[in-house]
C-alpha positions in Angstrom: 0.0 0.0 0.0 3.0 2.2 0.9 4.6 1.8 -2.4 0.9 2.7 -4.1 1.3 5.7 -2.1 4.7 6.8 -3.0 4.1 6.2 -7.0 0.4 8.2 -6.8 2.6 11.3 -5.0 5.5 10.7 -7.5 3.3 10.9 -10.2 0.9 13.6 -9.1 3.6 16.7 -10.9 3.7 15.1 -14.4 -0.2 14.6 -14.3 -0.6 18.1 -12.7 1.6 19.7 -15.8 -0.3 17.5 -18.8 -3.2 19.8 -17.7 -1.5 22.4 -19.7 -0.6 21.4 -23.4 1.9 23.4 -24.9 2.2 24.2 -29.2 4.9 25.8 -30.5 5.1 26.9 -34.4 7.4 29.4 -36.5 6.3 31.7 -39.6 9.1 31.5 -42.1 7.9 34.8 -43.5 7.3 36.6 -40.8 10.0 35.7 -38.8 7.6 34.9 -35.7 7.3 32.7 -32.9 3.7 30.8 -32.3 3.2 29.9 -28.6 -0.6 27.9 -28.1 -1.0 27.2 -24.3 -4.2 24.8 -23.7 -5.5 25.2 -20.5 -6.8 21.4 -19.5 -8.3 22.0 -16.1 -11.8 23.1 -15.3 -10.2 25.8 -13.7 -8.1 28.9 -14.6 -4.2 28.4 -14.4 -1.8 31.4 -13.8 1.2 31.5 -15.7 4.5 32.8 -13.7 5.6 35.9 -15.0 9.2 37.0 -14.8 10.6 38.4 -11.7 13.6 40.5 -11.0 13.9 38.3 -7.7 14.1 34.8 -9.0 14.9 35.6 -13.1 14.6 31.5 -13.9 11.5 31.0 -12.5 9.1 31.6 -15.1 7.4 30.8 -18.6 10.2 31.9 -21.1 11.7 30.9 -24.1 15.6 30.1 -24.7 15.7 31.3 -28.7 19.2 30.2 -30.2 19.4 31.0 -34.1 22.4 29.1 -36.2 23.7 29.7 -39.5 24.2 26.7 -41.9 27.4 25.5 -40.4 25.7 25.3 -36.8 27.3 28.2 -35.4 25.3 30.0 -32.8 24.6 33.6 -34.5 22.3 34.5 -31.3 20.7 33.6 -28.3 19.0 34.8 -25.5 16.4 34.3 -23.2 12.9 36.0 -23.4 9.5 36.0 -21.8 6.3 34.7 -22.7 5.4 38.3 -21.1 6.2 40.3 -18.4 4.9 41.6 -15.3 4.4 45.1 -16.3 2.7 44.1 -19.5 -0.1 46.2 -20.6 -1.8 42.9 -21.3 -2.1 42.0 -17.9 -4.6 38.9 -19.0 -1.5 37.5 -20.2 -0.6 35.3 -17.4 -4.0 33.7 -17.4 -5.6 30.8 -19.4 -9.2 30.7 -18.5 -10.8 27.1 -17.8 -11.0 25.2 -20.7 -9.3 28.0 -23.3 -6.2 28.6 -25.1 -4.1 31.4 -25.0 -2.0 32.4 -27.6 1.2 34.8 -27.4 4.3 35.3 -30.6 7.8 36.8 -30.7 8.8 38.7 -33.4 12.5 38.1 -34.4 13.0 39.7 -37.6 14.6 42.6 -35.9 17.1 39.9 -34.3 18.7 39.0 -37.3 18.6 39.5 -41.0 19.3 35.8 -41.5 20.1 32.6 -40.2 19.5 29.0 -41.0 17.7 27.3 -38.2 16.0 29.0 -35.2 15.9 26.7 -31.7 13.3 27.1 -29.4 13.2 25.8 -25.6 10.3 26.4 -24.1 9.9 26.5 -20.2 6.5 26.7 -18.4 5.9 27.0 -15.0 2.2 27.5 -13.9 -0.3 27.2 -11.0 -3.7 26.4 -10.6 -5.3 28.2 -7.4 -8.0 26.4 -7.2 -6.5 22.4 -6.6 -3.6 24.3 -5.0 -0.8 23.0 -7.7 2.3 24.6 -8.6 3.7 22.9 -11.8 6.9 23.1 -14.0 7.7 21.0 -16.9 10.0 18.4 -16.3 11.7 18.9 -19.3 11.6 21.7 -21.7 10.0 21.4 -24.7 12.3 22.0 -27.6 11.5 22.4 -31.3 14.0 23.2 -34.2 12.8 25.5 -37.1 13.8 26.6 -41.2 14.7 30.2 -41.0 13.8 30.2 -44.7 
């Protein structure tokens, strides 16, 4: 019965996170990032925003663009949002609903060959009282051209 126990509590983070599915796409001609978050849960989830006091805990992505040779032309770490957004809804997906967000990067670069995108999510759900990261980031590799 112990070892029931132990497994269910184990478990209980990977089932809490597969509440929020995660879609990630890239426009070749406009240079943009797609980001669909699907909010699973009958309730609303809140999305962690960035914070000056802990910088790595939140929903960002880690862009790296390459040219052809695999040579890292750029990368940096940025946001899904930010706290002082003027979009304040940002941070949550409503019950049941998707949220969508982009990142323009064709004032990054004028070319590259590939773009890289990690994508870290860390999210709560107020009501069930569950604080959830992804285990591991999702990560998705993208044409410039």
């Amino acid at each position: 019965m112990r070892t029931i126990l132990v497994i269910l509590f184990l478990g209980l983070p990977l089932l809490a996170f597969s509440q929020v599915e995660a879609d990630l796409s890239f426009d070749k001609k406009t240079k943009q990032i797609q980001l669909v978050l699907e909010n699973k849960y009958n309730t609303p989830v809140l999305l962690r925003p960035k914070s000056d006091d802990e910088p790595k805990k939140a929903t960002y992505y880690t862009i790296t663009l390459k040219d052809n040779n695999g040579v890292v032309i750029k990368k940096r770490d940025e946001y899904v949002f930010r706290q002082d957004s003027s979009r304040k809804i940002d941070f949550i997906i409503e019950a049941l609903q998707k949220q969508d967000y982009s990142l323009n990067l064709s004032t990054w670069v004028d070319s590259a060959y590939s773009v890289e995108v990690r994508l870290h999510v860390e999210a709560y759900n107020s009501a069930k009282k569950i604080f959830y990261v992804n285990k591991e980031d999702i990560t998705k590799v993208f044409l410039w051209e």
